[in-house]
N, C-alpha and C positions, 0 to 999 in steps of 0.2 A: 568807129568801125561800122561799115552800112553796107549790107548785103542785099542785092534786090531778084527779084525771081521776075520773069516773063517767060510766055511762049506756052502757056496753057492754053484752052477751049477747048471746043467739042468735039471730038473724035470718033467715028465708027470703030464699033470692036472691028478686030483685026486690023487697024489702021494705026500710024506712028505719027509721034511727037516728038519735038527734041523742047524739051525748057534749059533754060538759059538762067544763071544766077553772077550777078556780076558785084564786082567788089570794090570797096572803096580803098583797097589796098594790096600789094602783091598777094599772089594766090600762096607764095611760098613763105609769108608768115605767118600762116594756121597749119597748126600742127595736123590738124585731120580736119575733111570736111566732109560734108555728107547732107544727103536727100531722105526727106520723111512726107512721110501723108495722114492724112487727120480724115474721118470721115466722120460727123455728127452724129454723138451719142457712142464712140467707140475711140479706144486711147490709139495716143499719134503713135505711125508705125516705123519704122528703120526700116527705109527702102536698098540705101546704097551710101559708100562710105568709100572714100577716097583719101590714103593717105601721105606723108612728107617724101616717101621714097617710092612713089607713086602707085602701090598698091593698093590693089580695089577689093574688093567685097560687096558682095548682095546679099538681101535678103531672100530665101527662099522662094517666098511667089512670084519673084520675078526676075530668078536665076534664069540665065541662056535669054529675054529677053529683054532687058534693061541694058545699058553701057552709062558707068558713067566716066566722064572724063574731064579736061581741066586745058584750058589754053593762057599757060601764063603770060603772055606778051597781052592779051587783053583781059587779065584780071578773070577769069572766067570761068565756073563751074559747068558743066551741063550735065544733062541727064536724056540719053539718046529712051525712047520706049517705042520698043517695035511688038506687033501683031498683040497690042493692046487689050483686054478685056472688060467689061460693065466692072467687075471688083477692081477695075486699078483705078476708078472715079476718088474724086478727093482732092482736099486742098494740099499742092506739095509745096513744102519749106526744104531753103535748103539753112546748113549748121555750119559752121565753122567754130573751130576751138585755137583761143589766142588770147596770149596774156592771162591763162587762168581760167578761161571763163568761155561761153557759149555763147558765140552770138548768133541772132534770127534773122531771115527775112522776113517779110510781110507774106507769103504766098503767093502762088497763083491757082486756078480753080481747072484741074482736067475731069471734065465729064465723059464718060466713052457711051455711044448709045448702043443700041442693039440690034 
């Protein structure tokens, strides 16, 4: 199983990102999938989680801004981030849970400037 993240960079606050996480397997054999963010020197966070019966959930900070969403004909998670802030900088992973177990991407790096 191989999850890959794109579509981070640099962003002005107040400006949007869509990252993109795609999968080496139907989106609909992970029971749940989900976006996190790691900032150095602070524990990784639960941004957004996408479930079997396509219900979503956010985290707080970035409730009414984030979407995340899933295009199963291309395998495919994303994570839509509108009117962005310097705090949403971070490397985002996305998760999928299948067969038991978690699996990772590698990341990708959003910095938002100011």
């Amino acid at each position: 199983v191989q999850l890959m993240e794109s579509g981070g960079g640099l962003v002005q606050a107040g400006g949007s990102l869509r990252l993109s996480c795609v999968t080496s397997q139907s989106i609909f054999s992970f029971t749940a999938m989900g976006w996190y963010r790691q900032v150095p020197g602070k524990e990784r966070e639960w941004v957004a989680g996408i479930y079997s019966n396509g219900a979503t959930k956010y985290g707080d900070s970035v409730q009414g801004r984030f979407t995340i969403s899933r295009d199963n004909a291309k395998n495919t998670l994303y994570l839509r981030m509108n009117d962005v802030k310097p705090e949403d900088s971070g490397v985002y992973s996305c998760k999928g849970y299948y067969w038991g177990r978690d699996w990772w991407g590698q990341g990708t790096q959003v910095t938002v400037s100011t």
